[in-house]
C-alpha positions in Angstrom: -6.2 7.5 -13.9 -4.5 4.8 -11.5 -4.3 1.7 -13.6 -2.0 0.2 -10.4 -5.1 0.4 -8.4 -7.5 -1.3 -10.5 -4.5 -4.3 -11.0 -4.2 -4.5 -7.4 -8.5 -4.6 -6.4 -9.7 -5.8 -10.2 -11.8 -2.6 -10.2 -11.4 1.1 -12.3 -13.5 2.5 -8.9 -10.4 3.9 -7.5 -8.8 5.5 -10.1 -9.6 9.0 -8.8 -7.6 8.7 -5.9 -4.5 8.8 -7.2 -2.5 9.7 -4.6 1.0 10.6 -4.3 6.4 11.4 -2.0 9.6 11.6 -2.6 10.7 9.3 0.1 9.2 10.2 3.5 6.2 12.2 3.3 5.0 14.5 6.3 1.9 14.5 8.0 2.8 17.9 9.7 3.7 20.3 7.3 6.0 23.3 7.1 3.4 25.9 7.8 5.5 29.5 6.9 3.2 32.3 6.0 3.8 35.0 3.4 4.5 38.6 4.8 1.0 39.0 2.9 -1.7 36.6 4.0 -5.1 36.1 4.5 -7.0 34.1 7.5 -6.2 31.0 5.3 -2.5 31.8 4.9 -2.9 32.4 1.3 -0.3 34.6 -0.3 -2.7 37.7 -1.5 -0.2 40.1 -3.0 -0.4 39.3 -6.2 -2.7 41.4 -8.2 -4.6 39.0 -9.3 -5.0 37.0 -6.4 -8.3 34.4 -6.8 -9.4 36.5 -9.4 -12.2 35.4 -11.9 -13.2 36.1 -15.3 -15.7 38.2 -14.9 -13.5 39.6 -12.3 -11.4 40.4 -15.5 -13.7 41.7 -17.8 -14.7 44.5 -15.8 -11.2 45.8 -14.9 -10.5 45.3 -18.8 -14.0 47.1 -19.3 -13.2 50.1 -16.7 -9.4 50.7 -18.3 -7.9 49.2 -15.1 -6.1 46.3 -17.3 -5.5 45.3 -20.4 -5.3 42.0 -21.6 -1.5 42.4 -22.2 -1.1 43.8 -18.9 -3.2 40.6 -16.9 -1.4 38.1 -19.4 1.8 39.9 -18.5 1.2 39.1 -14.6 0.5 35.5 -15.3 3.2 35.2 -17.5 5.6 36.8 -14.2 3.3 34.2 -11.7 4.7 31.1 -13.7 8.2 32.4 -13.6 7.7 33.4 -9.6 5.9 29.9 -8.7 6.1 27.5 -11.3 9.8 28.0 -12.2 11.2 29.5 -8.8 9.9 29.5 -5.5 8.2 26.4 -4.7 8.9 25.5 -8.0 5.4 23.8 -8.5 6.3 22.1 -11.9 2.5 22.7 -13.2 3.5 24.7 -16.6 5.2 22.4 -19.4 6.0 25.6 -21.8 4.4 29.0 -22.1 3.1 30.8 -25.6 6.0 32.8 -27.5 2.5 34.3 -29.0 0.6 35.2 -25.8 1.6 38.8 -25.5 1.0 39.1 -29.6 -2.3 37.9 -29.2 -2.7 39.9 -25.9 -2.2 42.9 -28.3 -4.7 42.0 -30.5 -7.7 41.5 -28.5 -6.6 45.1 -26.7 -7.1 46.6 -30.3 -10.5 44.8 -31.0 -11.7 46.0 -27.9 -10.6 49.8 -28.2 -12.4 49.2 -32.1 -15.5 48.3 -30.3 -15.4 44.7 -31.1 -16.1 42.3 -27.6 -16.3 38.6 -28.2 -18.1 37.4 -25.4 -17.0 36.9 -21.9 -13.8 35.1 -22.8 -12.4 38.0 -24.5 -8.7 38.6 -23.7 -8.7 35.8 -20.7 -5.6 33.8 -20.7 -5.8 30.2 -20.4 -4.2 27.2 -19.8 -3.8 24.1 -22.3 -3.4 20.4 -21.0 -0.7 19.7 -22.9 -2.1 16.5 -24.9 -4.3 19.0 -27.0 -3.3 20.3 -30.1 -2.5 24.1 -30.6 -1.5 25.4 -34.1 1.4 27.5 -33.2 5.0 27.4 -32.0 4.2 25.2 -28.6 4.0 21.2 -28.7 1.9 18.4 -28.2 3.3 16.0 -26.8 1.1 14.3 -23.9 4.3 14.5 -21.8 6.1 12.1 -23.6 9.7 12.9 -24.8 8.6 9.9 -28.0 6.7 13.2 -29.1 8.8 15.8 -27.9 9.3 18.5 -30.6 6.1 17.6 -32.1 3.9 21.0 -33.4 0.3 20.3 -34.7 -0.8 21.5 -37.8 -3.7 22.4 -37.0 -6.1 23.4 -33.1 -8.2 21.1 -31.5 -11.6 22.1 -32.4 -12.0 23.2 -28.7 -8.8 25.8 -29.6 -10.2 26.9 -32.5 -13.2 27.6 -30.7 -11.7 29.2 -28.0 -10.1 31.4 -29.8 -13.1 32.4 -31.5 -14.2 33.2 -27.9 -11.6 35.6 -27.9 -9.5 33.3 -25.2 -5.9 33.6 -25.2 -3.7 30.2 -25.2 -1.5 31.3 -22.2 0.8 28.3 -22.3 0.6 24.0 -22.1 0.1 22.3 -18.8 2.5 19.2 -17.3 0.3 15.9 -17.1 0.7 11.9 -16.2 2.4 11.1 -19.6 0.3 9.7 -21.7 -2.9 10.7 -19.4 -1.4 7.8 -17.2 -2.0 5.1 -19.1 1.5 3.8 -19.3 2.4 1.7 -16.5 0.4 0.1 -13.7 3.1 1.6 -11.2 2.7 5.1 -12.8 3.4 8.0 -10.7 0.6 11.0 -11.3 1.3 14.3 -12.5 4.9 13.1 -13.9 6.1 13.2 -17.8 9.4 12.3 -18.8 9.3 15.3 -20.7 7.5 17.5 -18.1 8.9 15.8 -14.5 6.7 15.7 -11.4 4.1 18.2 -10.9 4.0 19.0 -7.1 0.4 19.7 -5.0 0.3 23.6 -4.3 -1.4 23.1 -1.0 1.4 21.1 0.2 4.6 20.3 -1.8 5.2 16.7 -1.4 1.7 15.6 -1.9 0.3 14.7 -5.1 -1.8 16.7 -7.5 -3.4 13.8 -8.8 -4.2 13.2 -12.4 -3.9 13.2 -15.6 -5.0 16.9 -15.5 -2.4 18.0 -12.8 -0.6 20.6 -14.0 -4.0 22.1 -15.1 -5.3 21.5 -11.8 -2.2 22.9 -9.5 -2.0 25.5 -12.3 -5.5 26.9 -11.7 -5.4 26.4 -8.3 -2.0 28.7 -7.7 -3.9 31.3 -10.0 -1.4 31.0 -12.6 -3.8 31.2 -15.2 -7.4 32.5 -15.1 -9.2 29.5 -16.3 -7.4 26.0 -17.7 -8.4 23.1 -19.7 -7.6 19.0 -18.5 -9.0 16.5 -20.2 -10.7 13.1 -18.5 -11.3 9.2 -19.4 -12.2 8.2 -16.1 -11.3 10.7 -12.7 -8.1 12.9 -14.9 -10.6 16.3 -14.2 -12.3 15.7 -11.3 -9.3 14.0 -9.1 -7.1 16.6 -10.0 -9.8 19.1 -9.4 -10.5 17.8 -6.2 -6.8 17.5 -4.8 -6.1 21.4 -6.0 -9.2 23.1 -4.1 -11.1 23.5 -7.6 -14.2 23.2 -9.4 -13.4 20.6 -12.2 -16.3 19.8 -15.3 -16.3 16.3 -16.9 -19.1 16.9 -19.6 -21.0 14.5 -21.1 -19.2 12.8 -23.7 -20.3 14.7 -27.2 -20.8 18.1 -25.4 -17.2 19.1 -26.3 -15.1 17.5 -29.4 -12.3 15.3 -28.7 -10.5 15.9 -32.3 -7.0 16.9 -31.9 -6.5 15.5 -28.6 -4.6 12.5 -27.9 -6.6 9.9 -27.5 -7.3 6.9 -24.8 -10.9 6.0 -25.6 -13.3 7.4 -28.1 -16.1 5.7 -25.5 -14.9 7.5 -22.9 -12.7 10.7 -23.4 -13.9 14.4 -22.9 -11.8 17.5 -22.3 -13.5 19.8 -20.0 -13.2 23.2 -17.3 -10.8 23.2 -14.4 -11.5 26.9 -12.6 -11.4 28.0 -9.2 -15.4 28.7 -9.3 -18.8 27.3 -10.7 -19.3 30.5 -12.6 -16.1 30.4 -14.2 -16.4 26.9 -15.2 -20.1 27.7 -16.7 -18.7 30.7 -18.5 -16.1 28.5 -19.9 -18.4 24.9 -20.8 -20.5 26.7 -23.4 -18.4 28.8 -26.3 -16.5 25.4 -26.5 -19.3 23.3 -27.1 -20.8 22.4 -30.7 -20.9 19.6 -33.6 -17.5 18.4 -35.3 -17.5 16.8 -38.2 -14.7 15.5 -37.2 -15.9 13.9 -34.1 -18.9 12.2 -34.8 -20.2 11.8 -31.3 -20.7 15.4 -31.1 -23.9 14.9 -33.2 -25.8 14.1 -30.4 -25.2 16.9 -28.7 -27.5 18.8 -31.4 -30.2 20.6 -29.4 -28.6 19.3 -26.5 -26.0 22.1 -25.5 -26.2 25.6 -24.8 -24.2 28.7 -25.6 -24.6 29.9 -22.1 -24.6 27.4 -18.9 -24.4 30.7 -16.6 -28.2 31.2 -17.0 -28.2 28.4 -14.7 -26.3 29.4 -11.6 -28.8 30.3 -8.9 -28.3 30.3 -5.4 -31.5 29.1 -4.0 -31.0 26.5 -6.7 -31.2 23.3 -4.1 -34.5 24.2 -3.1 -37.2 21.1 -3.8 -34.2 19.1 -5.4 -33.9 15.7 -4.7 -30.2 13.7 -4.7 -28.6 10.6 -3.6 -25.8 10.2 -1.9 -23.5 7.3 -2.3 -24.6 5.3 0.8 -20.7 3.7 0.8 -19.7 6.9 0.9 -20.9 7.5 4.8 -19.4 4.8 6.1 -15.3 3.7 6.7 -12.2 5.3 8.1 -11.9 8.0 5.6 -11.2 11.3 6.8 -13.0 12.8 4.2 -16.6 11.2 5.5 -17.4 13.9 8.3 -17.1 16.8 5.0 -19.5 14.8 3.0 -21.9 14.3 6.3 -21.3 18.3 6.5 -22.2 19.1 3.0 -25.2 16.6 3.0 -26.8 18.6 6.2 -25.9 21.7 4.4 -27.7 20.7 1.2 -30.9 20.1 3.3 -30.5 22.8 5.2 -30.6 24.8 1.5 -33.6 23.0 0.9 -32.8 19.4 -1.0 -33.8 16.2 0.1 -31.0 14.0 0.4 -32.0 10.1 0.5 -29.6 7.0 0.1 -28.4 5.4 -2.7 -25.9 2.5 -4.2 -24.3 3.6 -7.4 -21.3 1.9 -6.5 -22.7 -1.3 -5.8 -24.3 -1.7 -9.1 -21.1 -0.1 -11.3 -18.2 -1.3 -9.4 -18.6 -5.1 -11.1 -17.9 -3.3 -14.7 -13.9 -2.1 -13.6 -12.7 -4.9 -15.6 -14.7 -4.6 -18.5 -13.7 -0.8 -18.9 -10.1 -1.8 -18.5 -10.3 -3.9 -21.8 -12.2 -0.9 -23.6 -9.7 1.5 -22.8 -6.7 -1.0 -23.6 -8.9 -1.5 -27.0 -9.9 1.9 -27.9 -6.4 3.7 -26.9 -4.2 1.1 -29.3 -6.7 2.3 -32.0 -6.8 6.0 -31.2 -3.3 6.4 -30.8 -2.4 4.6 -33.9 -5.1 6.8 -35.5 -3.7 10.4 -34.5 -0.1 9.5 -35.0 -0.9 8.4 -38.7 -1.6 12.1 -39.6 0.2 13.5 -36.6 4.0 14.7 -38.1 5.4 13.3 -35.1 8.8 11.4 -35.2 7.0 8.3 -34.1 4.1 7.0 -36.5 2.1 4.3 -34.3 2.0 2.8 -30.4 4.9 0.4 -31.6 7.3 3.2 -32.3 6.4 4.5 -29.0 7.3 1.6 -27.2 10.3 1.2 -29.2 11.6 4.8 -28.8 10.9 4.2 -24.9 13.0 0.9 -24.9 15.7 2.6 -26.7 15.9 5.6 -24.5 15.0 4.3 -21.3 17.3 6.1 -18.9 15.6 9.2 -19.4 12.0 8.0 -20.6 11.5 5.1 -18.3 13.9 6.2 -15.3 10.6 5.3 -12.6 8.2 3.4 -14.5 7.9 0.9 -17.3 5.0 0.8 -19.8 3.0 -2.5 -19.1 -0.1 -1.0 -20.0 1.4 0.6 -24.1 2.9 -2.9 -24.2 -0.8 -5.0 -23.5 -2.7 -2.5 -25.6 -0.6 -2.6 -28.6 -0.4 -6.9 -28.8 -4.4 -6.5 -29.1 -6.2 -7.3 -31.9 -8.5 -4.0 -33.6 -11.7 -2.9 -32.8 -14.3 -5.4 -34.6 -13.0 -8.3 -31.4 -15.9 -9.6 -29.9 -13.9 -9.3 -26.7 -13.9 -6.1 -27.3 -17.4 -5.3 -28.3 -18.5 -7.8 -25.1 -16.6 -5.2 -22.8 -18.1 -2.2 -24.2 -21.7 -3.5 -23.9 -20.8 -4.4 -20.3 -18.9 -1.1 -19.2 -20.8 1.5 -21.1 -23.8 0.9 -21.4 -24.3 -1.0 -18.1 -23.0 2.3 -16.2 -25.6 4.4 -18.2 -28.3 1.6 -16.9 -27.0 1.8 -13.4 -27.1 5.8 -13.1 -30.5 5.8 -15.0 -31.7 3.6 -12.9 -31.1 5.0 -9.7 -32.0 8.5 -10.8 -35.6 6.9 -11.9 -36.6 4.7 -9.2 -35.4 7.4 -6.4 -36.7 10.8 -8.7 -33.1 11.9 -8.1 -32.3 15.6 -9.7 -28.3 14.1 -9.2 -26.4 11.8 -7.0 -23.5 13.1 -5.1 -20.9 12.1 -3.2 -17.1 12.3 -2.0 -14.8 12.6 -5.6 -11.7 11.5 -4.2 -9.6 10.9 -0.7 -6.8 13.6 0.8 -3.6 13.5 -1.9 -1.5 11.3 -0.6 2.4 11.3 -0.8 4.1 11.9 -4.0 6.6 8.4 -4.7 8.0 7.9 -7.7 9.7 4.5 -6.5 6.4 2.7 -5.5 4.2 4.9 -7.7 0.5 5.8 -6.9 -1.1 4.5 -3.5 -4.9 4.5 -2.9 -7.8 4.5 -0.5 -10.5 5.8 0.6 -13.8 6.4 -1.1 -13.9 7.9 -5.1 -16.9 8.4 -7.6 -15.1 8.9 -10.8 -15.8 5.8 -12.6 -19.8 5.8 -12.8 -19.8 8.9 -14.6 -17.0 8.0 -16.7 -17.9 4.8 -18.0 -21.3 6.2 -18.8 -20.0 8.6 -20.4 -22.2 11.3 -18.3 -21.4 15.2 -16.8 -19.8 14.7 -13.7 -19.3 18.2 -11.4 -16.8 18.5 -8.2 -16.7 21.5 -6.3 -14.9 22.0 -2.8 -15.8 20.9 -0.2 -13.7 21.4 2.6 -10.2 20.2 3.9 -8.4 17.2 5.9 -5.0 18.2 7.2 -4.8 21.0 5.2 -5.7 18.8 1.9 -8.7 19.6 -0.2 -11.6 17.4 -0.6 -14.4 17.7 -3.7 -17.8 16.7 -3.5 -19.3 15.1 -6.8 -22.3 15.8 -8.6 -23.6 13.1 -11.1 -26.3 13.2 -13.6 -27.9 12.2 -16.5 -26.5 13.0 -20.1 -26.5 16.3 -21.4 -27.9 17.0 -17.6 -25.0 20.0 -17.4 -27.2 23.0 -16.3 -29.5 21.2 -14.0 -25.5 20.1 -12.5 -24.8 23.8 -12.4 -27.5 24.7 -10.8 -26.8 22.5 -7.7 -23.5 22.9 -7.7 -23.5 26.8 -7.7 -25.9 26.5 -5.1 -23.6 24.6 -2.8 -20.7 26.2 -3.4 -22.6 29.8 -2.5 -24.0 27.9 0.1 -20.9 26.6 1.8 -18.0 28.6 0.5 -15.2 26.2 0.9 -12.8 27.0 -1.8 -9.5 28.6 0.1 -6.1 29.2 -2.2 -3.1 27.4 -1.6 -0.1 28.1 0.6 2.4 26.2 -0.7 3.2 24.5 2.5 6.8 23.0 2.5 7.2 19.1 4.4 7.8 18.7 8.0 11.2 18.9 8.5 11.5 18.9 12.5 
């Protein structure tokens, strides 16, 4: 999320473009090949180059690999890649236990015991979820740093029930970026910057930007990021990949550092539909401990692959974002391309304004979030065994230690959340009426009058340069917030590229509206096949 963005244009609409150099940024980049490469100059020698689950599962199935042996090769890709080489920055720590646990989903499958489709796949962890074993939680933040939960997420524990293997944590905006309003995305004082693995000195966006680049370089088979408004789908977006923002409910959000309980989902970041359907549903369920997940009863479904067809777009009807169409952005011919390909599929595509309707309700979802994340934070560092024990100890321990946790940024926004007053403010309870539930109006609306099956449009510009001086620069059209603020499943699937960048295209719907999402998204991304891996293209240096 780019809080600088909304300060600057008094609107959360642009948060998914967060955009990032160090010093001058090239336009015309470094373009040297591997000695392996395919038409796209992606590096294909590793074994498991692009590789998917299911892709997995059958060389697990046929003896080909084990589950030690693939966790093994992403274990080596992180040191090649993320560590050396281009040095990419996504990985914050790896699992002392993934090989152990590698071991013990080989044995259950030589017993004759399969867990589903999940079963021995290594994944990656968003570093501001808890995992209840020798790696920390720490949302970036050296305040936290050493900090081990006692217990998983619910999503963990139900992942490893899926037979998923927690491969290692992934770097992130510290704090999910909602520290300072000149933030820079996809650094952590206790992480540093995260680099782009399409070219190195653009941003990966954020929060979710080590999950995203992580993915995207395939140094992990499938990964987790977690979103309050554009933190999956940006990142998604700027790495080439196929990011799920659920509908708030469909996943639990206990364990996981909070910003807003209105607001906050974790969901799939994957390099294709099917692996992100394969991962939404063994994760999904009521928590006790989450009480939002109650609505989700009847609601969810243990299998979202049973809705991945390719003819899927035929008789569908969707909107696209009329503001969208129009402008300077470089990323408006892909979406006029992918609207002529989804009639050509068979969809009618008609006009709409989304935008027009939510942008007026940036400022009252600012003042939730400020709201909601002095409460949450204060709430899961009460029980939490950090060092710190509430948001004034975190701005304290920042203060004191502010060469090395402050060295870019400050922390306006931790400072104006924790000098409000609790959750029963009218102020507060005003905003929330506006934001949420006058996004859930807006989309419901325009889905009803237009008999819309989803709205779609462009999720986020070309990553611009990473600066950590000036932070996080902007423009050009985003669809985050809608979605967000209504709490409502929000798909982005490639969509093309500009300059060598990747561009998403959105795909918005109603609550709990998941499968009918998949089922247009798969059918695009069949359809138009725009997903090419990275090539970790150095800056210009002429």
């Amino acid at each position: 999320m780019n809080r600088r963005i909304f300060l600057r244009n008094g609107s959360l609409a642009g948060l998914a473009l967060s955009t990032v150099s160090l010093g001058a940024c090239s336009t015309t980049p470094n373009n040297n090949q591997p000695e392996e490469a395919d038409a796209d100059g992606a590096d294909t020698s590793f074994e498991l180059h692009e590789a998917t689950a299911t892709d997995l599962q059958e060389k697990m199935k046929s003896g080909q690999l084990t589950a030690r042996r693939i966790t093994e090769l992403y274990l080596q890709r992180i040191e090649q890649l993320d560590k050396a080489g281009p040095k990419l920055n996504s990985v914050i720590e790896t699992n002392p236990d993934a090989l152990k646990l590698a071991d013990q989903l080989d044995q259950e499958r030589k017993n004759g015991k399969l867990r589903g489709p999940l079963h021995g796949i290594p994944v990656l962890i968003k570093d501001n979820i808890d995992t209840a074993d020798q790696q920390q939680t720490t949302a970036g933040s050296l305040a936290l740093a050493g900090h081990k939960a006692q217990q998983d997420a619910f999503i963990i524990k139900k992942l490893r029930e899926a037979g998923a293997i927690v491969l290692g944590k992934t770097n992130l905006s510290e704090w999910a970026n909602f520290r300072s309003t000149r933030s820079t995305s996809g650094w952590s004082s206790r992480g540093g910057q995260t680099k782009n693995p399409y070219i190195l000195d653009r941003t990966p966006s954020g929060s979710s930007a080590g999950s995203g680049a992580a993915a995207s370089a395939n140094l992990c088979a499938l990964a987790i990021g977690t979103e309050t408004d554009g933190s999956i789908v940006s990142p998604a977006s700027c790495s080439g990949l196929v990011g799920i923002k659920p509908t708030v409910g469909l996943w639990s959000r206990s364990g996981i550092i909070p910003i807003s309980a209105t607001q906050d989902t974790a969901g799939p970041m994957t390099r294709t539909v099917r692996d992100a359907a394969i991962l939404l549903g063994p994760l999904a369920g009521e928590d006790a401990a989450d009480a939002v997940t109650k609505e989700s009863a009847g609601k969810t479904q243990p299998d979202y692959t049973t809705f991945l067809d390719p003819n899927g777009l035929k008789g569908k009807r969707l909107g696209v974002e009329k503001g969208h169409l129009k402008g300077a952005s470089d990323a408006i011919p892909l979406l006029k391309q992918a609207v002529e390909l989804l009639k050509a599929q068979g969809a009618t595509v008609v006009e709409v304004e989304v935008e027009k309707l939510t942008d007026p309700l940036g400022e009252a979802e600012y003042d939730v979030l400020l709201y909601e994340f002095k409460d949450g934070v204060n709430k899961y560092l009460a029980t939490a065994g950090a060092g710190v024990k509430t948001l004034t100890d975190v701005i304290r321990f920042n203060t004191e230690n502010k060469a090395k946790a402050m060295p870019f940024f400050q922390q306006e926004i931790l400072e104006a959340s924790d000098k409000l007053e609790g959750l029963e403010s009218a102020k507060y309870q005003a905003a929330l009426r506006k934001s949420h539930q006058g996004a859930r109006t807006a989309i419901d609306t325009v889905l009803r009058e237009n008999k819309l099956d989803g709205l779609v449009a462009i999720t986020n510009a070309p990553a611009r340069c990473i600066d950590l001086i000036n932070g996080d620069s902007g423009g050009g059209p985003g669809f985050s917030s809608p979605a967000a603020m209504a709490g409502y499943p929000h798909i982005t699937v490639p969509m093309g590229q500009v300059h060598g960048l990747p561009v998403g295209l959105s795909f918005v719907g109603g609550a709990y509206q998941e499968g009918p999402l998949l089922t247009l998204a798969y059918a695009y991304e069949q359809a138009s096949k725009k997903r090419t891996a990275p090539t970790f293209k150095a800056p210009f240096v002429g």
